[in-house]
DRENDO-1510 file (C-alpha; in Angstrom, 1 decimal, always signed):
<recs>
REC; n; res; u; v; w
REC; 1; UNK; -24.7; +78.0; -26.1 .
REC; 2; UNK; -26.1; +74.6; -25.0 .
REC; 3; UNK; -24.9; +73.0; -22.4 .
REC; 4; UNK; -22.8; +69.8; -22.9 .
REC; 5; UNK; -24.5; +66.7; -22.0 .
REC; 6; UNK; -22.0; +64.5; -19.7 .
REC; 7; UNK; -21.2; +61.7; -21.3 .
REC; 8; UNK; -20.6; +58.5; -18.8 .
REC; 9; UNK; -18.5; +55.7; -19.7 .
REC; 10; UNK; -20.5; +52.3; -20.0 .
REC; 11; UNK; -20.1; +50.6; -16.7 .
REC; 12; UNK; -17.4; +47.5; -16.6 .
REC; 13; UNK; -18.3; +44.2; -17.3 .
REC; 14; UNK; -16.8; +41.9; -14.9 .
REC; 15; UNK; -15.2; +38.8; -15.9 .
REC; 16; UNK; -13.9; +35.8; -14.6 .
REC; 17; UNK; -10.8; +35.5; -15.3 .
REC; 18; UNK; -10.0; +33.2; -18.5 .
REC; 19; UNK; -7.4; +31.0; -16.2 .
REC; 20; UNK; -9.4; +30.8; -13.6 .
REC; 21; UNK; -12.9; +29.4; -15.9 .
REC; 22; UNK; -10.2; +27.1; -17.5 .
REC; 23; UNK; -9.3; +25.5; -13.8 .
REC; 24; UNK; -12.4; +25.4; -13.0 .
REC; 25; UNK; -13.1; +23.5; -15.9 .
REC; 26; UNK; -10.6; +21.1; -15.5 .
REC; 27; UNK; -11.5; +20.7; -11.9 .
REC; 28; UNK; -14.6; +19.5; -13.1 .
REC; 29; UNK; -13.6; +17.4; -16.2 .
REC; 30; UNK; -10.9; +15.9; -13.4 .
REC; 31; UNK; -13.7; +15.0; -10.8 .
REC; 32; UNK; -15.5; +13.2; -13.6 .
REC; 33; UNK; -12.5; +11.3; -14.5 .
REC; 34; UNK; -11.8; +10.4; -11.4 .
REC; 35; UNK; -16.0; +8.7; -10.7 .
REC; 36; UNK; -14.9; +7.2; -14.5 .
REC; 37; UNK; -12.1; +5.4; -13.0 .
REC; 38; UNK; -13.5; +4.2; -9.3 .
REC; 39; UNK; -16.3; +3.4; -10.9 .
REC; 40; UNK; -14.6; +1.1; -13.1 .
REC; 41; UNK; -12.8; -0.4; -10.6 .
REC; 42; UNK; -15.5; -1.1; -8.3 .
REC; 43; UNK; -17.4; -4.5; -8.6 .
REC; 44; UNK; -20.7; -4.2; -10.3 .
REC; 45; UNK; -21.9; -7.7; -9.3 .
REC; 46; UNK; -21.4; -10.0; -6.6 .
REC; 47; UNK; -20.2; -13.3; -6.4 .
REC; 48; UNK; -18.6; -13.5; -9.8 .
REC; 49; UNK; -15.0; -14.2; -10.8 .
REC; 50; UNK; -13.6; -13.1; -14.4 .
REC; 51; UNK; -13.1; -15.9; -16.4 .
REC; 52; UNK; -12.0; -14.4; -20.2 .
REC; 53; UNK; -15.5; -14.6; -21.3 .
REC; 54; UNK; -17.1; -11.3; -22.4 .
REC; 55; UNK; -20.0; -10.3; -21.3 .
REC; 56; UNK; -22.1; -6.4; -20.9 .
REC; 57; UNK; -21.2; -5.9; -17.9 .
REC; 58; UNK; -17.5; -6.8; -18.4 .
REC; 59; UNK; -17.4; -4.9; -21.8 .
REC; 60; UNK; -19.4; -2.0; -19.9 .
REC; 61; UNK; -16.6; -1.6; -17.4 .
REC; 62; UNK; -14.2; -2.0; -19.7 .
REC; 63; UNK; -15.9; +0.8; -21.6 .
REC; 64; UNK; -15.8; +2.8; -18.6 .
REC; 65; UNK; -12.6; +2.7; -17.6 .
REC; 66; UNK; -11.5; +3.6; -21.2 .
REC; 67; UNK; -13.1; +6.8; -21.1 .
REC; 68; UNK; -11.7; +7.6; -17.6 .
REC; 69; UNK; -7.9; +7.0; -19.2 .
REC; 70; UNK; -9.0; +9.0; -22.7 .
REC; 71; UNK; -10.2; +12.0; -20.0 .
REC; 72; UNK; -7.2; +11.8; -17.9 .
REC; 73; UNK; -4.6; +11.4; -21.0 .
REC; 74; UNK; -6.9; +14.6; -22.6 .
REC; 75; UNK; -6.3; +16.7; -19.2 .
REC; 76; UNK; -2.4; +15.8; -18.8 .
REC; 77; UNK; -1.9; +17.0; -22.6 .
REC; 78; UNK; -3.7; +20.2; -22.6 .
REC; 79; UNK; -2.4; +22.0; -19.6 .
REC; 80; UNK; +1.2; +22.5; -17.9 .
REC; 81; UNK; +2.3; +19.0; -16.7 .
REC; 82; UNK; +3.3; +18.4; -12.7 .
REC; 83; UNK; +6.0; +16.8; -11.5 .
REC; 84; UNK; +5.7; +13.0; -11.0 .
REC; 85; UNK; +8.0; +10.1; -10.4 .
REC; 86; UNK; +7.8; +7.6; -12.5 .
REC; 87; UNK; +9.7; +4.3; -10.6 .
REC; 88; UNK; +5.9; +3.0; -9.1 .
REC; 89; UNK; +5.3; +2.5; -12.5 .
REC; 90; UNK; +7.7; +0.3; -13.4 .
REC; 91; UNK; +7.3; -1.7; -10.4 .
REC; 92; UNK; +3.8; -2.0; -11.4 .
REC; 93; UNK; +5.1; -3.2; -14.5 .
REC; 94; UNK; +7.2; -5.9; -12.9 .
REC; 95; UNK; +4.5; -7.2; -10.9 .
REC; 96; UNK; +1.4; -7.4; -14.2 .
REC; 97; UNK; +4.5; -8.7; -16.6 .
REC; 98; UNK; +4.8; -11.9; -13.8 .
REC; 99; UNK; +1.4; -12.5; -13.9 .
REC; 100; UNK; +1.2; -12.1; -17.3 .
REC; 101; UNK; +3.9; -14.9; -17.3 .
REC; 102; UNK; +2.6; -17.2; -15.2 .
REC; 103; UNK; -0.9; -17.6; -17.2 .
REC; 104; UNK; +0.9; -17.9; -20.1 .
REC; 105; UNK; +1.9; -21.2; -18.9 .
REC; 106; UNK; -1.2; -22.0; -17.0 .
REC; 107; UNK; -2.8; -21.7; -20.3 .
REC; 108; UNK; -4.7; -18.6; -18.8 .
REC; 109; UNK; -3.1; -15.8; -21.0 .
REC; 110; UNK; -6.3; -14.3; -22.1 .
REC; 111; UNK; -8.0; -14.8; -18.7 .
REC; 112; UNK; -5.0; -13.0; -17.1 .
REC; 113; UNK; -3.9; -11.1; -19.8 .
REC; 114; UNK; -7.4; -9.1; -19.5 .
REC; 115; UNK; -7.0; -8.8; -16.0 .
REC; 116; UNK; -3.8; -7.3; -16.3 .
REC; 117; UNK; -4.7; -4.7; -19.4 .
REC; 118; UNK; -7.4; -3.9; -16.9 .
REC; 119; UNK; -5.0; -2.7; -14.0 .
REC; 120; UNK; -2.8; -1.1; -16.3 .
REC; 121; UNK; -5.2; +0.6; -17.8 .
REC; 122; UNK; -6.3; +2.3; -14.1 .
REC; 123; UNK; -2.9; +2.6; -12.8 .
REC; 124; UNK; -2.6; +5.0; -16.3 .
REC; 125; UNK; -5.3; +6.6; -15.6 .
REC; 126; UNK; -3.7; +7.7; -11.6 .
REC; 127; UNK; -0.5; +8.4; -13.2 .
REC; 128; UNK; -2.4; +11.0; -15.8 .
REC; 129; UNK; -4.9; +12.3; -13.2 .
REC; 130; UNK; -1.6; +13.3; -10.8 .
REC; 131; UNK; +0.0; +14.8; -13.8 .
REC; 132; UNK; -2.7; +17.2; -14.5 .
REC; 133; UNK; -3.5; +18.3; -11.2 .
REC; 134; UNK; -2.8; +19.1; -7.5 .
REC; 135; UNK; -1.9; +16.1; -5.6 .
REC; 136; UNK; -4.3; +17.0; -2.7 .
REC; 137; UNK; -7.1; +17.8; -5.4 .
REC; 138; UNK; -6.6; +14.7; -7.1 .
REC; 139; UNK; -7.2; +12.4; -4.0 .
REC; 140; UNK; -9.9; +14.5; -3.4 .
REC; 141; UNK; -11.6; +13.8; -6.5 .
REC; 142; UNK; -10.8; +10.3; -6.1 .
REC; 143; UNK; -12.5; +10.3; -2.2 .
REC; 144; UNK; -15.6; +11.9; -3.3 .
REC; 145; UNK; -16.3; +9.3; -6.2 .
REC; 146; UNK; -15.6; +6.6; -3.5 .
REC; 147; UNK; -17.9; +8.2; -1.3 .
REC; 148; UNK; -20.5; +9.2; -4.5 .
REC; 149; UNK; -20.6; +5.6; -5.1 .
REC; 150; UNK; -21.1; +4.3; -1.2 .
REC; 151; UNK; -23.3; +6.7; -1.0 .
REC; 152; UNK; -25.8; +4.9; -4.1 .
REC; 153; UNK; -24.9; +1.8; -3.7 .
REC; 154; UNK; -25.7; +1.9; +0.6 .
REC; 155; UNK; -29.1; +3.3; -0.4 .
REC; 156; UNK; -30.5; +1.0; -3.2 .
REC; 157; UNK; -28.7; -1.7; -0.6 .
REC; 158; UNK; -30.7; -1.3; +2.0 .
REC; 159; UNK; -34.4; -3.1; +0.6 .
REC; 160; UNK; -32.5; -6.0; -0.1 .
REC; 161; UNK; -30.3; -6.0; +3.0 .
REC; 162; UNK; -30.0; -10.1; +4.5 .
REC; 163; UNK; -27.8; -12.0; +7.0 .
REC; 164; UNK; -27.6; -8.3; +8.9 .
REC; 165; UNK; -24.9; -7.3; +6.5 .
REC; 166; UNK; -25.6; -4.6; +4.2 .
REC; 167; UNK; -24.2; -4.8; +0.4 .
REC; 168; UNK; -24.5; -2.6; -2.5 .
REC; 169; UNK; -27.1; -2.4; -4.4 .
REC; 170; UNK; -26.2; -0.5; -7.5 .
REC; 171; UNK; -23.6; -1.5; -8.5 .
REC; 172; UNK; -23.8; -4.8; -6.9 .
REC; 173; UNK; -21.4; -5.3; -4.8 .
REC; 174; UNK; -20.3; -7.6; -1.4 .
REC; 175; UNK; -20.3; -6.3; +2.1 .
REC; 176; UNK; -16.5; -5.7; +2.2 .
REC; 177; UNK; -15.9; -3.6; -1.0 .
REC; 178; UNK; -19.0; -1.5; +0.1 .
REC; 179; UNK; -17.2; -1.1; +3.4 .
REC; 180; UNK; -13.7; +0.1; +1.4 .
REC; 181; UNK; -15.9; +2.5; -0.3 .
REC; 182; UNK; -16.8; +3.7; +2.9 .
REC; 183; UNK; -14.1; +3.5; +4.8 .
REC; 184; UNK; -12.2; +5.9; +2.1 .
REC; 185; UNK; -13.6; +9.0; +2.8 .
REC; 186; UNK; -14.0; +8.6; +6.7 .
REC; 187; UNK; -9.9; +9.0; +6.6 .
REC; 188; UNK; -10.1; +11.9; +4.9 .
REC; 189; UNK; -12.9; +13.4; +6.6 .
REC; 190; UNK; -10.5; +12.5; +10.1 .
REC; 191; UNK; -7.7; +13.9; +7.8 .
REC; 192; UNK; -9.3; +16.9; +7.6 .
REC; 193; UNK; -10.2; +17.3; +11.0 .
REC; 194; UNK; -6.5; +16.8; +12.3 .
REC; 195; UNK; -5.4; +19.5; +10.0 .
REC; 196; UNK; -8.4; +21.8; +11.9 .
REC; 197; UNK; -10.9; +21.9; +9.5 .
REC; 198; UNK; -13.3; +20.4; +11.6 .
REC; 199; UNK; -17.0; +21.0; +11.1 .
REC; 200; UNK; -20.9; +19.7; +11.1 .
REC; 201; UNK; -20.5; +18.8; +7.5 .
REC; 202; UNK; -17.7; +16.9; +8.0 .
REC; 203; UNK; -19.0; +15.3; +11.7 .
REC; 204; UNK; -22.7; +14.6; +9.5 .
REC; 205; UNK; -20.8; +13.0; +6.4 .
REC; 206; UNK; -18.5; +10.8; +9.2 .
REC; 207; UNK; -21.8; +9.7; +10.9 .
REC; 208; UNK; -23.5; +8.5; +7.7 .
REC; 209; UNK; -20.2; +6.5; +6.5 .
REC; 210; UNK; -19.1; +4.9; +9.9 .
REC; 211; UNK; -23.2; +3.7; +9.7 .
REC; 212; UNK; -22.7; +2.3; +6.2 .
REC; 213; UNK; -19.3; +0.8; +7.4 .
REC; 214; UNK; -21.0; -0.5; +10.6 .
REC; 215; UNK; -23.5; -2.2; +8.9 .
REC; 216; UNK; -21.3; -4.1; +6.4 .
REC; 217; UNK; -20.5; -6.1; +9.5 .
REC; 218; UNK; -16.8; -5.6; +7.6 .
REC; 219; UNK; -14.8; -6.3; +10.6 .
REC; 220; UNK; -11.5; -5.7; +9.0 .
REC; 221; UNK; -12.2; -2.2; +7.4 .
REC; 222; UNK; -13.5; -1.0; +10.7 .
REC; 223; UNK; -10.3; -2.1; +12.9 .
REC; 224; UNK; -8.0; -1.0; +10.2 .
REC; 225; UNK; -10.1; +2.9; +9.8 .
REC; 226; UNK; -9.3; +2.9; +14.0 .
REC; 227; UNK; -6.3; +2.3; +14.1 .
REC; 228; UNK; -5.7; +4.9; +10.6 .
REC; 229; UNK; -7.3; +7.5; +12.3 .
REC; 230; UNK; -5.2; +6.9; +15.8 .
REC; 231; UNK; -2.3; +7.3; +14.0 .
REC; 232; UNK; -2.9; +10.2; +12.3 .
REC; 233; UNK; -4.3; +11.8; +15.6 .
REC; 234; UNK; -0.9; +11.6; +16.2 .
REC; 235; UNK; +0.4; +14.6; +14.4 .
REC; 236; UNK; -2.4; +16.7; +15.4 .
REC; 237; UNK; -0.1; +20.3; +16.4 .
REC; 238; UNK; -2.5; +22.0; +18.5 .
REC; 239; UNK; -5.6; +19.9; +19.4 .
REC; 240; UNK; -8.4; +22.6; +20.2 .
REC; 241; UNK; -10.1; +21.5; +23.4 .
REC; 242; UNK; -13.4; +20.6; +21.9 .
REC; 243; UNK; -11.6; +18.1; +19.3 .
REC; 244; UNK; -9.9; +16.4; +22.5 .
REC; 245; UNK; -13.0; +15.9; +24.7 .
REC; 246; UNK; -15.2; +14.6; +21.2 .
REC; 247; UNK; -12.7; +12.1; +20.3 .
REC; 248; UNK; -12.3; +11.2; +24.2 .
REC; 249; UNK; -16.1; +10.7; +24.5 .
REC; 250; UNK; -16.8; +9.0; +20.9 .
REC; 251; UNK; -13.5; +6.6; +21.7 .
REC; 252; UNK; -15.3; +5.9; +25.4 .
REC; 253; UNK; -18.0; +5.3; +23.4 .
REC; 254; UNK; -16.6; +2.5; +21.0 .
REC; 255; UNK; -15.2; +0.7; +23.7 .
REC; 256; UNK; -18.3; +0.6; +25.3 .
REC; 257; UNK; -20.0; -0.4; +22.1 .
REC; 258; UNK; -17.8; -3.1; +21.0 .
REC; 259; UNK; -17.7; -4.9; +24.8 .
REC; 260; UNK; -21.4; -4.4; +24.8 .
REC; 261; UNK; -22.5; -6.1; +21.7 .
REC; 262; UNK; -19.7; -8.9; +21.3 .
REC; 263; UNK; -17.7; -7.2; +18.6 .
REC; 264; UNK; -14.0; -8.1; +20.2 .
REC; 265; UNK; -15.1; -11.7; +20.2 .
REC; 266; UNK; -17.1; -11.6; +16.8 .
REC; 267; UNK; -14.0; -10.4; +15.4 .
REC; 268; UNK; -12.2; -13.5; +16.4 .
REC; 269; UNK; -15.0; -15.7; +15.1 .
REC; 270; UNK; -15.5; -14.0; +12.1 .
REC; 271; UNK; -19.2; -14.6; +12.7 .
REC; 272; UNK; -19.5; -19.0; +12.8 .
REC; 273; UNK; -18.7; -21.3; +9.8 .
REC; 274; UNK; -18.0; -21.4; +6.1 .
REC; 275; UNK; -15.9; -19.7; +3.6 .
REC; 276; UNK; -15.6; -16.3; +5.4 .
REC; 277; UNK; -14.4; -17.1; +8.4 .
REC; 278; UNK; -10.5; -16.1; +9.9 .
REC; 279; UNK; -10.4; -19.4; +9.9 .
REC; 280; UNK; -11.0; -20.2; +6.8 .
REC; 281; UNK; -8.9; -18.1; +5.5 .
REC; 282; UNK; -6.0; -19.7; +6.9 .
REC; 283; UNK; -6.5; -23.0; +5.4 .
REC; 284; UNK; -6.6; -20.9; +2.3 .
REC; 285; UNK; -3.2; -19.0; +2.6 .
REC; 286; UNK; -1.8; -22.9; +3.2 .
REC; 287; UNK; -3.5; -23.9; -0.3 .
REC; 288; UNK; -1.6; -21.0; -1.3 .
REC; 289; UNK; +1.5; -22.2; -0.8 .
REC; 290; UNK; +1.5; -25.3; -2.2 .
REC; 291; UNK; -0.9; -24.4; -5.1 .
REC; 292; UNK; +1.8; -23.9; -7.7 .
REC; 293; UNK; +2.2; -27.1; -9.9 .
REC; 294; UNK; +5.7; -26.2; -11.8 .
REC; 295; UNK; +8.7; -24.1; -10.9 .
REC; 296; UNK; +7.5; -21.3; -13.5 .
REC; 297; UNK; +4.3; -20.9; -11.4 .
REC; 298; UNK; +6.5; -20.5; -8.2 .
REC; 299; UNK; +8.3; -17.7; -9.7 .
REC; 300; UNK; +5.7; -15.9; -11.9 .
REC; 301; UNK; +2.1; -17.6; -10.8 .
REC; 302; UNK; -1.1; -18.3; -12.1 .
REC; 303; UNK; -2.3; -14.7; -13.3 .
REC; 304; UNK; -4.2; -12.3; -12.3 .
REC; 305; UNK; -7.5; -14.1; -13.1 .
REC; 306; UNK; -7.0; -16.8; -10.6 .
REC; 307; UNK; -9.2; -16.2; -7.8 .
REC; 308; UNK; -10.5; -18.9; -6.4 .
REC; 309; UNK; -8.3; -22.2; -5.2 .
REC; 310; UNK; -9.1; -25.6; -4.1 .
REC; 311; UNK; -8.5; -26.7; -0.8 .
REC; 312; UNK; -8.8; -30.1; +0.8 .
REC; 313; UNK; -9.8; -31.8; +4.2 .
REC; 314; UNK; -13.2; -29.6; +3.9 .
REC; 315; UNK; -16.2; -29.9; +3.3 .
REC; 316; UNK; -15.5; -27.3; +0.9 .
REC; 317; UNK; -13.7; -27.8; -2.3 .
REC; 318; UNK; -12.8; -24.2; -3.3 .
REC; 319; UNK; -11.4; -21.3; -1.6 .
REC; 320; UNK; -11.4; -17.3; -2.2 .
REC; 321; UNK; -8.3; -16.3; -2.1 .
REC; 322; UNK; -9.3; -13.0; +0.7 .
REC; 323; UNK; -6.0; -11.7; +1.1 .
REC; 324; UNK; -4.0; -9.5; -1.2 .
REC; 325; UNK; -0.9; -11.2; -0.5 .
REC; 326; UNK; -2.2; -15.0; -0.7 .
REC; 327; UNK; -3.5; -13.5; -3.9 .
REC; 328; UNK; -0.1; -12.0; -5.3 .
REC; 329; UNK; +1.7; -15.0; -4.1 .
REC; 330; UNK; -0.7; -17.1; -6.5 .
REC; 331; UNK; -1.2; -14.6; -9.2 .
REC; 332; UNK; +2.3; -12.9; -9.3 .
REC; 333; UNK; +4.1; -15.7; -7.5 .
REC; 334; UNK; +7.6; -14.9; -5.4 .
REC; 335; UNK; +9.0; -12.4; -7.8 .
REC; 336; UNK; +5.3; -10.3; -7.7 .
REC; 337; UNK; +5.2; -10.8; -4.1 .
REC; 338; UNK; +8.9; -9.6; -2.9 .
REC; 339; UNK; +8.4; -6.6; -5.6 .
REC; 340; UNK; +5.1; -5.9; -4.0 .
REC; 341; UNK; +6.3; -6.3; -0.2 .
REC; 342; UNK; +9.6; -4.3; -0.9 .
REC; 343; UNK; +7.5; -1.6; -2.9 .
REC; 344; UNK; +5.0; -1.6; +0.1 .
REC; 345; UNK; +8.0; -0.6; +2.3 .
REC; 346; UNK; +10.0; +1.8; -0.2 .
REC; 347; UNK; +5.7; +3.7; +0.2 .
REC; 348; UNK; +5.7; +3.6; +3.6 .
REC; 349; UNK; +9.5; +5.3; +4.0 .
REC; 350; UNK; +8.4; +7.9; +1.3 .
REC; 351; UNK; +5.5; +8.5; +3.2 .
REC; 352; UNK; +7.2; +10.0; +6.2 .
REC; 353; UNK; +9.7; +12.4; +4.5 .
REC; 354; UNK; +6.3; +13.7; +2.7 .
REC; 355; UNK; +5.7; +17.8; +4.2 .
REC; 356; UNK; +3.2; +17.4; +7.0 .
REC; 357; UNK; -0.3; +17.8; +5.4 .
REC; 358; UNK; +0.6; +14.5; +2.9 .
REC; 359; UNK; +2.3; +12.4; +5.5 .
REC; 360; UNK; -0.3; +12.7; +8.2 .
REC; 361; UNK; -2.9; +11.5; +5.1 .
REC; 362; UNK; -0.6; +9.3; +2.9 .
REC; 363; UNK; +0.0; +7.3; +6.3 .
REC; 364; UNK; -3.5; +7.4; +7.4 .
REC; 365; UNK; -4.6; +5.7; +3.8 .
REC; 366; UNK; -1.3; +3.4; +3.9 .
REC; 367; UNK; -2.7; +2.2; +7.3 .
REC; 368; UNK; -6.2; +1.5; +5.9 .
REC; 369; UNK; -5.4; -0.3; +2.5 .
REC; 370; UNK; -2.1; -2.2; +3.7 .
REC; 371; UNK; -3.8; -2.7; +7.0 .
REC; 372; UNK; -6.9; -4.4; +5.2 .
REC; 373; UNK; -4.6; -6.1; +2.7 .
REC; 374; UNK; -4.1; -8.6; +5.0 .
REC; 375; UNK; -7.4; -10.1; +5.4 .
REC; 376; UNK; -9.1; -8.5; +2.0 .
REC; 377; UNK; -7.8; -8.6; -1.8 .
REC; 378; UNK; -7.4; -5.9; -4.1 .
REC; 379; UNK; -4.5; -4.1; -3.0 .
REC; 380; UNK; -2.7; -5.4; -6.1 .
REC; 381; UNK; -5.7; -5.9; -8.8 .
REC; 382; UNK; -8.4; -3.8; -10.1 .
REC; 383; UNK; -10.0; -2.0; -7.1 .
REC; 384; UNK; -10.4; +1.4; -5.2 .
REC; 385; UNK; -7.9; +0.0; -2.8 .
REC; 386; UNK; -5.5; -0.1; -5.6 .
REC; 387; UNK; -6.1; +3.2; -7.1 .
REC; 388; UNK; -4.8; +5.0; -3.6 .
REC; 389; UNK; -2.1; +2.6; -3.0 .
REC; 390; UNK; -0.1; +3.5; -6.3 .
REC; 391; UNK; -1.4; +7.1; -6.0 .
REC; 392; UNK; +0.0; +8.0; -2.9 .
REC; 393; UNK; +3.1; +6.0; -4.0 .
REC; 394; UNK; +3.4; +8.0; -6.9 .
REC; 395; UNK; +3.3; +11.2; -4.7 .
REC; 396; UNK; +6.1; +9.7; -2.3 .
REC; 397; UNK; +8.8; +9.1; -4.4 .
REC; 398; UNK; +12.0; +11.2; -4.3 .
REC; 399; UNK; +10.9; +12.6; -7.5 .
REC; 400; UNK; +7.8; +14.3; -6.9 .
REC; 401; UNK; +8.3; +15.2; -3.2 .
REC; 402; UNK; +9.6; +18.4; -4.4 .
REC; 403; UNK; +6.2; +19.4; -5.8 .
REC; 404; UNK; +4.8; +18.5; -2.5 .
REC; 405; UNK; +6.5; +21.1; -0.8 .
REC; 406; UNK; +5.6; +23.5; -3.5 .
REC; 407; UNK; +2.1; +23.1; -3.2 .
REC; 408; UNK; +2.1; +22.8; +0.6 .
REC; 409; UNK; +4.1; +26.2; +0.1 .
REC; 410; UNK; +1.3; +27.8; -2.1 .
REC; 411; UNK; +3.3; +28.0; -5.2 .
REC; 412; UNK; +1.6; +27.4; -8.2 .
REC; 413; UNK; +1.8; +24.1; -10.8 .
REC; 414; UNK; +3.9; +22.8; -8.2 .
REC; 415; UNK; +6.8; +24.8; -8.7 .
REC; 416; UNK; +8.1; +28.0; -9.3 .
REC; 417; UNK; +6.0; +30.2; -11.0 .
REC; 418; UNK; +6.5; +30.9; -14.9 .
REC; 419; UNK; +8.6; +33.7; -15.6 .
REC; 420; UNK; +5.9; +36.2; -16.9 .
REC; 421; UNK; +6.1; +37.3; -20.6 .
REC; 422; UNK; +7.5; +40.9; -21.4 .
REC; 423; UNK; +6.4; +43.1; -24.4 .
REC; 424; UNK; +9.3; +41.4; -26.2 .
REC; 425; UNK; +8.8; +38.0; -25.6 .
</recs>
C-alpha cells in the first residue's frame, strides 16, 4: 500500500470587502466632487466683475462646476440616500428668485440671471454631496479642497507677491478670498484639536495656513478665525495640560505680536487711502442705501451681477460693494436681505441644538463666514464662503438633526441599520 499523499486546501485569498471598496470609492469620487465645486466657486482672476459676456474662463468655470453637480447628483442616486432637510433650500430660492427680479427690471436679466444659475447650481451641488455622505466627511472634503487650493495658489503667489500682501497665483485670485481659503481649514484643524485629536500634522498644517493668512494682510479673516477658534475653545471637556499651556503661550504670543508691529491700529486704518479702506467702505454701504432707483429695486434689487456702485463726494466714482449684506441689500434688495438675516439666525439657533462634535464646528465656521460677512462679500453669491454657510445650514435644521445624532452615535447611513436579508427575503 502507498501511502496517501495529504492533500492541503489552497490557502484563502483575502478580500476587501465589496462594501467597504465601494465606500472607499465613493469617498474618493466625493473628495473630487467636492475640489470640482470650490474650485468652481473660487475666483480665477482678479479684479474682474461678471458682466453677461462669455468668455473661457467664465465658460471654463461654468464647465467646472457642471461636472461637480453631474458627480454629486451620480453619488446621491447610486447609494442609500441620508437624511436632509430641505427648508435652506427654499430660502435659497427666495433669495436668487429676488434677484432674479430685480435685473429683470434693471434690464440685467442675463447678467443676473447667470449669476444666479451659477449659485444654484453650487448650492445643488451641497445639497447632493450631504445626501450621499457623512455630514462630518462631507465638510471634510470640502476643507481639504479649500486648503488643496490655498495651498497652489499661496505657492505660485508668492514670485509675484507686491504691496506686502500676498494673492493667489493660480487661480488668480485677491488677498482676501486667498485668506478665506485659508482661513477654512485652520477652524477645522482647531476643531479638531478641541475634540483631542491634537497632533504635529495638524500643529505643521496650522503653521503653514495662519502664514498664508498672515501674509494676505486680510485683517478681517484673521480677527474673525480668533475669535472662531475662542469660541470653540469653549467647549473643550477636558483640556489636557499641554493643550492649555500651547494655547496660553501662542495667545501671549499674538498679543505681543499684534501691539508690536501695529496690527490693532492697522486694523482701524485699514492700511491708508483708497477703495479698501473701513472707511471706504462706509461711504459705500451709504450708496447702498439710496442706490435703488424704483420701488421694485427696493424690494427685489439690482441682481446678483451688480457689484460695483457709484458713489459721490470722492475722488472716486465707483465703489465695491465689500460687504455681503450691502451686497444682498443691492442685489436681493429688502425681501433678500430680511430672508437672508432671519435665515442667518434660524442657522445659528440650529447650530446649538446640533450633538456636540457639529455644534462646537458648525459654530466655529458660523463665526468665521458670518463674522467676515460683514466686511467681505460672498456669503450670499458664488464663493467658498457660501458653500459652508448653506452646508452647515442644511445639517442644522430640525430635519436632519436626527441623523446627526446617528452618526455622532456610530450608527450607520445615519440611522438605524437595515434590517438584514433572511434566506427568504
Amino acid at each position: 500500500m502507498t501511502a496517501a499523499v495529504p492533500v492541503t486546501a489552497p490557502a484563502a485569498v483575502h478580500r476587501r470587502p465589496a462594501g467597504d471598496v465601494s465606500r472607499r470609492a465613493g469617498s474618493w469620487a466625493g473628495q473630487l466632487a467636492a475640489l470640482l465645486m470650490v474650485l468652481g466657486a473660487v475666483d480665477w482672476r482678479r479684479g474682474a466683475y461678471f458682466s453677461g459676456a462669455v468668455d473661457p474662463v467664465v465658460l471654463g468655470k461654468a464647465l467646472v462646476a457642471g461636472f461637480g453637480l453631474l458627480l454629486a447628483l451620480g453619488l446621491a442616486s447610486a447609494g442609500r440616500r441620508y437624511r436632509l432637510g430641505t427648508l435652506s433650500m427654499w430660502l435659497l430660492a427666495i433669495v436668487l428668485g429676488s434677484s432674479v427680479w430685480g435685473a429683470l427690471t434693471a434690464d440685467q436679466l442675463l447678467g443676473g440671471g447667470v449669476m444666479a444659475v451659477r449659485v444654484a447650481v453650487l448650492g445643488g451641488t451641497v445639497f447632493f454631496l450631504l445626501r450621499a455622505a457623512p455630514a462630518l466627511q462631507v465638510l471634510r472634503q470640502v476643507a481639504r479642497a479649500c486648503g488643496a487650493i490655498a495651498v497652489i495658489a499661496s505657492l505660485t503667489g508668492l514670485p509675484g507677491m507686491t504691496e506686502g500682501r500676498l494673492a493667489g497665483g493660480l487661480p488668480a485670485m485677491d488677498p482676501n478670498a486667498l485668506a478665506l481659503l485659508a482661513g477654512i481649514p485652520l477652524v477645522f484643524l482647531a476643531w479638531r484639536t478641541v475634540l483631542g485629536e491634537a497632533g504635529w500634522g495638524i500643529a505643521a498644517g496650522g503653521g503653514w495656513f495662519l502664514a498664508v493668512l498672515w501674509l494676505t494682510g486680510s485683517r478681517t479673516a484673521l480677527l474673525m478665525l480668533l475669535v472662531a477658534v475662542a469660541g470653540m475653545a469653549v467647549h473643550v471637556r477636558r483640556p489636557r495640560v499641554g493643550l492649555v499651556v500651547g494655547g496660553l503661550v501662542f495667545a501671549a504670543l499674538a498679543v505681543v505680536a499684534a501691539v508690536g508691529t501695529g496690527f490693532l491700529a492697522g486694523f482701524a486704518a485699514r492700511g491708508g487711502d483708497g477703495t479698501s479702506t473701513l472707511g471706504s467702505r462706509f461711504i459705500a454701504w451709504r450708496a447702498a442705501a439710496d442706490w435703488a432707483g424704483s420701488t421694485w429695486q427696493t424690494v427685489f434689487g439690482g441682481g446678483l451681477n451688480v457689484k460695483v456702485i457709484p458713489v459721490t463726494g470722492q475722488y472716486w466714482k465707483t465703489q465695491p460693494l465689500d460687504s455681503s449684506w450691502a451686497s444682498l441689500l443691492v442685489q436681493t434688495g429688502l425681501l433678500g436681505l430680511l430672508v437672508a438675516a432671519a435665515w442667518v439666525c434660524w442657522v445659528v439657533r440650529g447650530a446649538l441644538r446640533a450633538p456636540h462634535p457639529h455644534r462646537v464646528l458648525f459654530l466655529g465656521l458660523g463665526v468665521f463666514l458670518v463674522g467676515r460677512s460683514l466686511l467681505e462679500s460672498g456669503l450670499f453669491d458664488a464663493s467658498p464662503a457660501f458653500l459652508l454657510f448653506l452646508a452647515v445650514s442644511l445639517l442644522a435644521e430640525g430635519a436632519t438633526r436626527q441623523r446627526l445624532r446617528d452618526e455622532a452615535a456610530g450608527l450607520p447611513d445615519g440611522g438605524p441599520p437595515a434590517p438584514a436579508r433572511t434566506a427568504h427575503g
